[in-house]
C-alpha positions in Angstrom: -27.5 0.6 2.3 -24.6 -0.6 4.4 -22.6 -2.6 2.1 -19.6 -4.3 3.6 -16.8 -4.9 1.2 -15.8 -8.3 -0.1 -13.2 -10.4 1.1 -10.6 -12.1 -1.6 -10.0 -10.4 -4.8 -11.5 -7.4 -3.7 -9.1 -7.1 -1.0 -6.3 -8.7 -2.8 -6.8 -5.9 -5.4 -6.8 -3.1 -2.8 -3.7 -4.5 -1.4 -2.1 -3.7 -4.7 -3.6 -0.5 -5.5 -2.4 0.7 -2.1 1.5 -0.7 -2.8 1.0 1.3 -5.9 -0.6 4.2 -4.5 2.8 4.5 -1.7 4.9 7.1 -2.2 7.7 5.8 0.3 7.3 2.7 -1.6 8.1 3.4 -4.8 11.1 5.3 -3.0 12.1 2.7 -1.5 12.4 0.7 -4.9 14.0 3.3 -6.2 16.8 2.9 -3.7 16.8 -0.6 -4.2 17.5 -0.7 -8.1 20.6 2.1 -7.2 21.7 -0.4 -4.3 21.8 -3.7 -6.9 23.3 -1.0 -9.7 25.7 0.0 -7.1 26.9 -4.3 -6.6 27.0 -4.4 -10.2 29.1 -1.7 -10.7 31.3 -2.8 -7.2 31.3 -6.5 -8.8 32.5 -5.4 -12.5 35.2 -3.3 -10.8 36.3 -6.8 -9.0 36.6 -7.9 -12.9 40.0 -7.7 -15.0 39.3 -5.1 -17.8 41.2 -5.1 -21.2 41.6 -1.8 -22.8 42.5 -1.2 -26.3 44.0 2.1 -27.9 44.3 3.0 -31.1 45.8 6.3 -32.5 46.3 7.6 -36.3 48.6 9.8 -36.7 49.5 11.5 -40.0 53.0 12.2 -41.2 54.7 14.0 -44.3 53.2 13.1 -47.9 50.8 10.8 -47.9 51.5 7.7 -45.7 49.9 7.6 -41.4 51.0 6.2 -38.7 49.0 4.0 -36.9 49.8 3.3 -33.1 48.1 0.4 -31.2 48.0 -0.4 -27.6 46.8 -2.6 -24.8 46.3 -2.2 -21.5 45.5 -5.1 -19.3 44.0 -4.2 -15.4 43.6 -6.6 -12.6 42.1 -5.0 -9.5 43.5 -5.6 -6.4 40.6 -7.5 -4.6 41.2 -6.7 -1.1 40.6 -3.1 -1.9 37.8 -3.3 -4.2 36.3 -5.9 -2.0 35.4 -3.7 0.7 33.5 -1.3 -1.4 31.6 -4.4 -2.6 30.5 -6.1 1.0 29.4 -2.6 1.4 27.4 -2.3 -1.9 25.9 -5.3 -0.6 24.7 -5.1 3.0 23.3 -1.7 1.8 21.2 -3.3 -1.3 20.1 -5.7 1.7 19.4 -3.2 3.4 17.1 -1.8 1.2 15.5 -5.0 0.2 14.5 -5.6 3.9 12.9 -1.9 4.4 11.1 -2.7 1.2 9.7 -5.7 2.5 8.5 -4.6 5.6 7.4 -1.7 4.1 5.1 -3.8 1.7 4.0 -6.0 4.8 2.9 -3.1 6.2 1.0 -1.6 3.6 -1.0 -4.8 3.2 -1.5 -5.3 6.7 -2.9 -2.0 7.2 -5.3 -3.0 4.1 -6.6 -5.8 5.5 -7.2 -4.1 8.8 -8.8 -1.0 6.5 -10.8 -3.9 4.8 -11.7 -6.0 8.3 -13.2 -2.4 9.6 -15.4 -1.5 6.9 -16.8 -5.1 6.7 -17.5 -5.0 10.8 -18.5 -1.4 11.0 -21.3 -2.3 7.7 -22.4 -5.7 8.8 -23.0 -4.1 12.3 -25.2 -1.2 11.2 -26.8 -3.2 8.6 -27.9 -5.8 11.3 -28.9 -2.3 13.7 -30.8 -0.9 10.5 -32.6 -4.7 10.7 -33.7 -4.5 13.9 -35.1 -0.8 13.4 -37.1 -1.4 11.0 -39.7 -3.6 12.9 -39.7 -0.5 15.5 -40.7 1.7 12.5 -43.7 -0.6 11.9 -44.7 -0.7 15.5 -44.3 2.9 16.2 -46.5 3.8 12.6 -48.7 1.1 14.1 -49.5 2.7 18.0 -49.1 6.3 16.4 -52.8 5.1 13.9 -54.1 3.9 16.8 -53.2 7.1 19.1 -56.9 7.4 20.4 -56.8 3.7 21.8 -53.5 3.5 22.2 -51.9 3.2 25.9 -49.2 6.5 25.9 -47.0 4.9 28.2 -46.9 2.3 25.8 -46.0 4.6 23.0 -43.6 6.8 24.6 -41.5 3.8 25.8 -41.7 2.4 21.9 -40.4 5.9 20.9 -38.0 6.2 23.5 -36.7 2.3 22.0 -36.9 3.8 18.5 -34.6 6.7 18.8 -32.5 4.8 20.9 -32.2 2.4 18.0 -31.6 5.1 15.5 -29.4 7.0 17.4 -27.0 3.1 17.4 -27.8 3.3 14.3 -26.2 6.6 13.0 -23.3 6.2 15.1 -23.0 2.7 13.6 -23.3 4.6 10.2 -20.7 6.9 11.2 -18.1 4.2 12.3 -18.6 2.9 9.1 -18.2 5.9 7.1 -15.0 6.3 9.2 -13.5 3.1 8.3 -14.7 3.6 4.3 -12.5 6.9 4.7 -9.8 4.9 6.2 -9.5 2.6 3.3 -9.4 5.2 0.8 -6.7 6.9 2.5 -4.8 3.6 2.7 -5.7 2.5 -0.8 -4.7 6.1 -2.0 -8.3 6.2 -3.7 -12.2 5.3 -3.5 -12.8 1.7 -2.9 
């Protein structure tokens, strides 16, 4: 009953549902898209603007006024330009914690995933080699009367031995499932 988890897709698709399950991460992103919003409004600032006015006013009897203006900015760029380098070392900034931040959670996924496929191929390989004990410990236990009781305590001895490797082998693994579910952010 030790079923190890698959590598490939299946771990491919627990990567993701662990970037998606991060809270920091999705954070993270969040500061990102304000850093690259920031730039854009830094960069547009850099920009000459052209603003147009236009004003009615009404007058005596039945005739308006009309007024219409321009106004024509350029930004002086060494000011501006400042603000901007900043606007875009922080958005780097950002960008880079993401990263490693998505790295991370991945790495720790495949770890997660590594665990649970040692932990269940090594208790299903224990739970292997207990069976054959089970058969020979049924087998002396029929044959009590003519068996040697040396013989059978040192075969039970060997076959709680093996069971005891084998629940802490069970337990490892059930471990490293609960790991990957806390990393994943859900069951497996």
């Amino acid at each position: 009953r030790f079923e190890a988890i698959r590598v490939g897709l299946v771990a491919a698709t627990l990567g993701h549902r662990a970037l998606a399950a991060d809270p920091a991460l999705a954070e993270l992103a969040a500061r990102v898209d304000a850093a690259g919003a920031e730039v854009y409004e830094e960069t547009t600032r850099r920009l000459p603007a052209l603003a147009w006015v236009q004003v009615e006013r009404a007058s005596e009897g039945s005739t308006s006024e009309w007024s219409v203006g321009a106004a024509f900015t350029l930004p002086l760029s060494n000011v501006v330009g400042g603000k901007l380098a900043v606007a875009r070392a922080e958005a780097q900034r950002y960008r880079r914690a993401r990263e490693r931040a998505v790295s991370s959670i991945l790495q720790r996924t495949r770890d997660a995933v590594a665990l649970v496929e040692e932990t269940g191929t090594h208790a299903r390989e224990l739970a292997a080699r207990l069976a054959p004990l089970d058969t020979q410990l049924e087998a002396l236990i029929a044959q009590e009367r003519a068996g040697d009781p040396v013989k059978l305590m040192l075969l039970e001895e060997r076959h709680l031995k093996s069971r005891r490797d084998l629940l802490e082998a069970s337990y490892a693994h059930r471990r490293a499932l609960i790991e990957l579910e806390r990393v994943v952010g859900s069951p497996p």
